[in-house]
C-alpha positions in Angstrom: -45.7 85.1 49.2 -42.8 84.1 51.2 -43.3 81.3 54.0 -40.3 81.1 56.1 -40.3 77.9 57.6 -38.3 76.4 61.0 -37.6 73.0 59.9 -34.7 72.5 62.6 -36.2 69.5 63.7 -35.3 67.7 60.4 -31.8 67.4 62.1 -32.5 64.3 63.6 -32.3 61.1 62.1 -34.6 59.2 64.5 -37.8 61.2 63.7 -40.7 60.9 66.8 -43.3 63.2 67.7 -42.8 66.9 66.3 -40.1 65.8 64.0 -42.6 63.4 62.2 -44.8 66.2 62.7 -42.6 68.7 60.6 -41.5 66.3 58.0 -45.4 65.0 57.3 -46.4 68.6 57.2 -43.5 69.9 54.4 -44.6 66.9 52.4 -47.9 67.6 52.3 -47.7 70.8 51.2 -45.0 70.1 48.8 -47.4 68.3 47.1 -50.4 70.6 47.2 -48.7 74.4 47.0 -46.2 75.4 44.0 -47.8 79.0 43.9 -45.8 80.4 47.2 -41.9 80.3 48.1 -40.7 78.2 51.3 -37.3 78.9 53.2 -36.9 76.6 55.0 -34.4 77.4 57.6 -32.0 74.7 59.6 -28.9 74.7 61.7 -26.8 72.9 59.0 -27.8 70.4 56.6 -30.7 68.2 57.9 -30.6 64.2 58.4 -33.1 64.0 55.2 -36.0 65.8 53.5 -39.0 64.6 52.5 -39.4 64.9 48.2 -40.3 68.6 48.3 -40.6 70.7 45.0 -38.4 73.8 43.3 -40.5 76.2 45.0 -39.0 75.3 48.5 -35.5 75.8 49.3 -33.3 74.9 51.9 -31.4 78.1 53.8 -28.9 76.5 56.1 -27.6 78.9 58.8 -25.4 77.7 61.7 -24.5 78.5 65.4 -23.8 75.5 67.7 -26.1 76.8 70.5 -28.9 79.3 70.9 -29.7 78.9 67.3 -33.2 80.2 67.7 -32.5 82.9 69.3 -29.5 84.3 68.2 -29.0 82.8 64.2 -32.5 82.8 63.3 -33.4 85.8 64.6 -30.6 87.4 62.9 -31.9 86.4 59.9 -35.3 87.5 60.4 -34.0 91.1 60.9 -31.6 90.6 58.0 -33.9 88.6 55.5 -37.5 88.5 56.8 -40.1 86.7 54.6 -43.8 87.2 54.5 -44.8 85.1 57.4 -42.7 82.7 59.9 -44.1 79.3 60.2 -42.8 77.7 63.8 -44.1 74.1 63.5 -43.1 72.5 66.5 -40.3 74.9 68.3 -40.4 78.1 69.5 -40.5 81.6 68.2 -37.3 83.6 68.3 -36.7 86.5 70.0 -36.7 88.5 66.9 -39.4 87.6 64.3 -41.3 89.1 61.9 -44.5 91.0 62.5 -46.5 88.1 61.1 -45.8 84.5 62.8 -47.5 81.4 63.2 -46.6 78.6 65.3 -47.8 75.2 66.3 -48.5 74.6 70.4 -49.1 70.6 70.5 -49.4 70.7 74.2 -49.6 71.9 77.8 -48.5 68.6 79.0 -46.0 69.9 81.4 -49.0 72.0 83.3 -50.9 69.0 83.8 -48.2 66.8 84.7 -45.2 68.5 85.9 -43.5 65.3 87.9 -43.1 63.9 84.4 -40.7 66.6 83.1 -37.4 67.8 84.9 -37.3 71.2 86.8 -35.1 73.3 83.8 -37.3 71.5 81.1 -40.9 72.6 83.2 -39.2 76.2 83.1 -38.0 76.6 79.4 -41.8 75.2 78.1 -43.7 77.5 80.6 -41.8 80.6 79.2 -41.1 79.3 75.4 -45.0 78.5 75.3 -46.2 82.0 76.9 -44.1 84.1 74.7 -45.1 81.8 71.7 -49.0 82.7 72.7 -48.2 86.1 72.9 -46.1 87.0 70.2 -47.7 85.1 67.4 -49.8 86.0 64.8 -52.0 83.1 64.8 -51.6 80.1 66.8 -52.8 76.3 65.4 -53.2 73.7 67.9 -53.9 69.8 67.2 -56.7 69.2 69.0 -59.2 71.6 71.4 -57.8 69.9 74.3 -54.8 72.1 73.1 -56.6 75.0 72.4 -58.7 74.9 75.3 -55.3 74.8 77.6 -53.9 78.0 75.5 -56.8 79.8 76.2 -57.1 79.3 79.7 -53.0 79.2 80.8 -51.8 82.2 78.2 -54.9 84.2 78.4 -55.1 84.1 74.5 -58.5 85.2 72.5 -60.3 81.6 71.2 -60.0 83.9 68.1 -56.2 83.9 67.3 -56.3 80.1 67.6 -57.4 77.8 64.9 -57.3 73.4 65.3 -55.9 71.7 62.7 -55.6 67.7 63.6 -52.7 65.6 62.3 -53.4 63.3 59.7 -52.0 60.0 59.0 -49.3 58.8 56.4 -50.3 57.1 53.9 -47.7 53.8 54.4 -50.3 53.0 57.8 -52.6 50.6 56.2 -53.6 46.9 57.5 -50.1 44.6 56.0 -51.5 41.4 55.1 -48.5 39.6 53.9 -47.0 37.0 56.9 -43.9 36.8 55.1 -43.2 40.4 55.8 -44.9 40.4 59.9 -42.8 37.6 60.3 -39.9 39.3 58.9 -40.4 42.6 60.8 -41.3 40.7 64.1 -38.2 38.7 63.8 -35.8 41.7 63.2 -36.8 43.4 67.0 -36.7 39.6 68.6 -40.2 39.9 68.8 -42.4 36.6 69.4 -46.4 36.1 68.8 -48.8 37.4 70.1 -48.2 40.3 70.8 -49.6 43.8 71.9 -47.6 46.9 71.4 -46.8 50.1 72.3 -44.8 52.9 70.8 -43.9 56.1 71.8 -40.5 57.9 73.3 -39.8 56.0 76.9 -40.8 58.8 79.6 -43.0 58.8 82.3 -45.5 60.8 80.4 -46.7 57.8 78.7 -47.5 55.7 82.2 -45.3 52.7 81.3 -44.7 51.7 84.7 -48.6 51.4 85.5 -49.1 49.7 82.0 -46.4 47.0 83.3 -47.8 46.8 86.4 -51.2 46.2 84.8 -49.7 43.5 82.4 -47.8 42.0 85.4 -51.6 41.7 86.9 -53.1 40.2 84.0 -50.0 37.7 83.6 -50.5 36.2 86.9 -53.9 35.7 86.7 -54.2 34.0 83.2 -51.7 31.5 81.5 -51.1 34.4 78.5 -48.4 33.1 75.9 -48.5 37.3 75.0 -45.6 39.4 74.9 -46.1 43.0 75.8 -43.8 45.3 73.2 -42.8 48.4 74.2 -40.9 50.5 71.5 -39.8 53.6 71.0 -36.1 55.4 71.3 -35.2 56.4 74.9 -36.3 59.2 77.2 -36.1 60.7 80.6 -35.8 58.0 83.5 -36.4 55.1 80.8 -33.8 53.5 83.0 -36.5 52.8 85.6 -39.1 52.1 83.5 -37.3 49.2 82.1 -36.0 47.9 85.6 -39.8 47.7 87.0 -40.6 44.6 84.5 -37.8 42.9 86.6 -38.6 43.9 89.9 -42.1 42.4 88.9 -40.7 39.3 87.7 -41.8 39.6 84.2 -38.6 40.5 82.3 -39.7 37.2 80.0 -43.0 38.9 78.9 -41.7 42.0 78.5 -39.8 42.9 74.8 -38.4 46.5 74.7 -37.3 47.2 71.2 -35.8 50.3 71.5 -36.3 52.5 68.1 -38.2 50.9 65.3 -37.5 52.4 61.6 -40.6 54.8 59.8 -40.3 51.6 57.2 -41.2 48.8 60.0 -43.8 50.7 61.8 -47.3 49.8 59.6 -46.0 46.0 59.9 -45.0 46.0 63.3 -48.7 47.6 64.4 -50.9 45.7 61.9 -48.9 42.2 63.5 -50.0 43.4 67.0 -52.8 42.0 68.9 -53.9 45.3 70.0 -52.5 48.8 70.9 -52.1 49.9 73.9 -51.5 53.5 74.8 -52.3 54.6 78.0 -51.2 58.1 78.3 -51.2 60.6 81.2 -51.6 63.6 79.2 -51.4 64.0 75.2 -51.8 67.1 73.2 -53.1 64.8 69.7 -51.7 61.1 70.3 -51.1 60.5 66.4 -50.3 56.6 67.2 -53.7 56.1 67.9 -54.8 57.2 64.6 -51.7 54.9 63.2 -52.6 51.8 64.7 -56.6 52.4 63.7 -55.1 52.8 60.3 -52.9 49.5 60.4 -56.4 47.7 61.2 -55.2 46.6 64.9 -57.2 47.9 68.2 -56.9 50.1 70.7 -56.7 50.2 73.7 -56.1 54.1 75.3 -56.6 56.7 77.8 -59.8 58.1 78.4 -58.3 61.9 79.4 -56.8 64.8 77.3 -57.4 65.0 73.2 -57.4 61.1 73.3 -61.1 60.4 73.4 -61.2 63.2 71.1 -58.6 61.5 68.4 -59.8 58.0 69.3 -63.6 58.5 68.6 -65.6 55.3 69.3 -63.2 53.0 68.4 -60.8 52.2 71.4 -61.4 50.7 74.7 -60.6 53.7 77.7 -59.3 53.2 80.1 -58.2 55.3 83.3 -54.7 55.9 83.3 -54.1 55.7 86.9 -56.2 53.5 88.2 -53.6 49.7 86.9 -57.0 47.9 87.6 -58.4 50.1 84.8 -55.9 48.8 82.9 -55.5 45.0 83.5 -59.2 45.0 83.0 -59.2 46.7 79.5 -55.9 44.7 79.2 -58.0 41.5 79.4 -61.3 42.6 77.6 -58.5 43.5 74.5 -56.8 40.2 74.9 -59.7 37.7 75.1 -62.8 39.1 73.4 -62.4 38.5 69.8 -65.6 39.9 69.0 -64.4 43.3 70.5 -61.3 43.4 68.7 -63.2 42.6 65.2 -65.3 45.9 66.2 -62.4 48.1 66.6 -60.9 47.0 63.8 -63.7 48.2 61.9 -64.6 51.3 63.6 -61.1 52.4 63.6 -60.9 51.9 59.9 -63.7 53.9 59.4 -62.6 56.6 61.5 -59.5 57.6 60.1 -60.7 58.3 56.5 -60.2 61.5 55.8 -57.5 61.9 58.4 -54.8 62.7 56.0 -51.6 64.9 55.9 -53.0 66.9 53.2 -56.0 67.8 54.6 -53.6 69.2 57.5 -51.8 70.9 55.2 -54.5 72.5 53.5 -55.8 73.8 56.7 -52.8 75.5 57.4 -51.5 76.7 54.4 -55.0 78.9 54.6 -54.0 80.2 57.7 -50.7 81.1 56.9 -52.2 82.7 53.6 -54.4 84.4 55.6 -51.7 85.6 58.0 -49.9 87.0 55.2 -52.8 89.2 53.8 -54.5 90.6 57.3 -57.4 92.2 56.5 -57.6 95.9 56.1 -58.2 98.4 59.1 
């Protein structure tokens, strides 16, 4: 068969979120699948590709705007294959009559304030007609599939959960020569407890602030809190509430780190602290579980789901809740051994191939419905 693939995100240098999710997913099943053909179809030559076989080939189409709509569906109608595979975009408005596509999240139903008005609108409508119009729909988690079935009136039935899985470069780095060296490339001073994610108020940066600002005052911490991750919407204010709490000194934002420096940059961290409104997976928990460090997360959405029993929860808008697990992360050493080693248990198994196996049956399975 014929898997047509939307691997438009690729066009982005700086890979976070469904861009990592797109690139992890073609590598994975460029190493399992050399029985099927992949197009894999982008507006003009991507940033990179992941090491991908003969049996998948790039088809570069261009159009400097509504390329979803307008290119790509012209060369559905023109040059259809078997099944479209939408991993982390939208459907065109012309596809074939067999589609899959990947929902990660409702997010902007649960949390509307945290997305612009013209944003709220295009996911509301991109993600009905996505539920609709597919031929199968794979979520990450049932907290995803569970918000499909009961915003977009979809059958449990056309939707399958696949998790992520994590790379294989997250493992525990050992070596101080190379922490150091990592550390000292984002001005980054020890101890530390990180975060990392795409500045928005999505991920409830200014309560985690305010709840570090809380536990600085009240203990003589030598910590640095890290925030990383490339910028967002209103990151501007985000930053400025570190001053206006008079904490600017304990506060290190990094901006983007590189794919290469992540595993050191988590495994050097005291713990990791993600304290999410709303997420649809939240793949950097299973990263930093990999890297060996704790973590410390939200207890709503897919997270407890993702996080198992190895992370301390914490409610996301209470910034008590959060100074308290804050502390609990920071001073009990015994804790932090114990979610070192439960997290490291956890995430064996979670692997990108795995994921790809799982939906390389579905799309298989899209591509042969059964008879009438």
């Amino acid at each position: 068969m014929i898997f047509g693939i939307d691997a438009s995100r690729l066009q982005v240098a700086q890979r976070t979120g469904t861009e990592q999710y797109t690139w992890e997913l073609l590598q994975a099943l460029g190493s399992i699948d050399t029985r099927h053909n992949y197009w894999l179809y982008t507006n003009g030559l991507p940033a990179a590709l992941p090491p991908l076989p003969p049996n998948f080939r790039l088809r570069p189409i261009r159009l400097p705007r509504l390329w979803t709509h307008l290119r790509l569906s012209a060369e559905m109608f023109l040059h259809a294959p078997d099944v479209l595979f939408v991993p982390a975009h939208v459907l065109p408005l012309w596809s074939p009559p067999r589609a899959v596509v990947t929902i990660h999240d409702l997010g902007y139903l649960h949390y509307p304030e945290a997305h612009p008005l013209s944003r709220r609108l295009y996911l509301r409508l991109s993600t009905r007609w996505n539920a609709w119009r597919a031929t199968h729909i794979i979520a990450d988690s049932a907290t995803t599939k569970q918000d499909i079935v009961r915003h977009c009136r979809v059958a449990e039935s056309k939707i399958s959960v696949v998790h992520l899985g994590v790379g294989a470069r997250f493992r525990p780095i050992t070596d101080r020569g190379l922490l150091h060296e990592v550390a000292l490339r984002y001005g980054i001073t020890t101890p530390y407890l990180l975060f990392v994610g795409t500045i928005q108020p999505r991920k409830n940066l200014a309560r985690l602030i305010e709840a570090w600002a809380a536990y600085a005052r009240q203990t003589a911490t030598n910590t640095t809190l890290v925030i990383a991750g490339k910028s967002g919407w209103i990151t501007a204010a985000i930053e400025r509430r570190a001053y206006e709490l008079g904490i600017a000194d304990r506060v290190r934002f990094t901006g983007y780190v590189a794919d290469d420096d992540l595993p050191a940059l988590i495994s050097g961290a005291l713990g990791y602290v993600f304290p999410s409104l709303y997420e649809g997976f939240g793949l950097p928990v299973l990263e930093a579980q990999a890297c060996g460090t704790p973590v410390l997360c939200s207890a709503v959405s897919s997270l407890p789901e993702v996080a198992g029993d190895a992370a301390i929860f914490v409610d996301p808008h209470s910034v008590p809740s959060i100074t308290d697990g804050i502390q609990r992360l920071c001073e009990d050493q015994q804790m932090r051994e114990r979610l070192r080693d439960a997290g490291l248990r956890r995430i064996s198994g979670w692997n990108w191939q795995r994921t790809a196996r799982e939906t390389l049956r579905i799309l298989e399975a899209s591509g042969n419905p059964p008879a009438p």
